[in-house]
C-alpha positions as CSV (number, residue, x, y, z in Angstrom):
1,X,-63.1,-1.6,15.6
2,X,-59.5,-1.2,14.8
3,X,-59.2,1.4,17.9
4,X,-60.8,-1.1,20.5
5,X,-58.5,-4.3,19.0
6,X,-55.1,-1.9,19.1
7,X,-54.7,-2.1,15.6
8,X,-53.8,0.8,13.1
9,X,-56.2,0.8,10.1
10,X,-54.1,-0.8,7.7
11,X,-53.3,-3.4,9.7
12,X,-56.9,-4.3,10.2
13,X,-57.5,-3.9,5.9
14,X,-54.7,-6.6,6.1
15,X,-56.7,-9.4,8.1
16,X,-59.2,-11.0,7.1
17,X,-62.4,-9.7,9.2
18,X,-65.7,-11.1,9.3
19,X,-68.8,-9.7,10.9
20,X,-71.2,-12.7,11.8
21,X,-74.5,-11.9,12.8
22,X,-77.3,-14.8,13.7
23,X,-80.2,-14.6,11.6
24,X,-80.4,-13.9,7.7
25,X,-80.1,-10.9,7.5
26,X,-76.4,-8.6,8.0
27,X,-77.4,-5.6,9.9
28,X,-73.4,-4.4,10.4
29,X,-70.5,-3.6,8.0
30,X,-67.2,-2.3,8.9
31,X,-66.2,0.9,7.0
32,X,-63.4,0.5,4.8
33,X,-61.9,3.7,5.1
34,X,-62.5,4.1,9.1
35,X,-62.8,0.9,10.6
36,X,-65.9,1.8,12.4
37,X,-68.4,-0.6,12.9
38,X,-71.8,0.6,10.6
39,X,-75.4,-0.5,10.4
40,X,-75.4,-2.0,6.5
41,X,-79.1,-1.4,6.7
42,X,-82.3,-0.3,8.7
43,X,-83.0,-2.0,12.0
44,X,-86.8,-2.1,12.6
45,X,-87.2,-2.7,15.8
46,X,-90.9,-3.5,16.3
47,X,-90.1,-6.3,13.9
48,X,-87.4,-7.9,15.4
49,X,-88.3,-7.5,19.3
50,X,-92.1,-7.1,19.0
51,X,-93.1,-7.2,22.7
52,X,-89.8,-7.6,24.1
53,X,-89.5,-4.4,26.0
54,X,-85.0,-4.9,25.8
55,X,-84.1,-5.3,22.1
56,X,-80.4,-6.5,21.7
57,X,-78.9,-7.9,18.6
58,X,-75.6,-9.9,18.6
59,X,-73.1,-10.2,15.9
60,X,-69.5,-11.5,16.7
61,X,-66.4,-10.5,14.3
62,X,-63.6,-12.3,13.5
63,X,-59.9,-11.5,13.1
64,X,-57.6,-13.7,11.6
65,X,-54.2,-13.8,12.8
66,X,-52.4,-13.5,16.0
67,X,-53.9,-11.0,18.3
């Protein structure tokens, strides 16, 4: 994440980032010491898409501060 925004990794530790995803449940976390972008749990996809033969999930993040 800090890579594709142009940021160094403590400059991303400095804002404050929020990973939003729709639904209840948070299937992504950034990694503190890497900034990549991590699945904070299992993703069962039979349960989400059932019969949906494309399964995409959305999640937006969110820097604050000038870009």
């Amino acid at each position: 994440v800090a890579k594709d925004l142009g940021l160094e990794l403590p400059a991303l530790r400095r804002r404050d980032l929020s990973i939003i995803d729709r639904g209840r449940t948070q299937y992504f976390a950034l990694h503190g010491k890497t900034g990549h972008l991590l699945t904070a749990q299992r993703i069962d996809r039979e349960q989400l898409c059932e019969s949906v033969q494309q399964c995409v999930l959305r999640c937006e993040l969110i820097v604050e501060g000038e870009m």
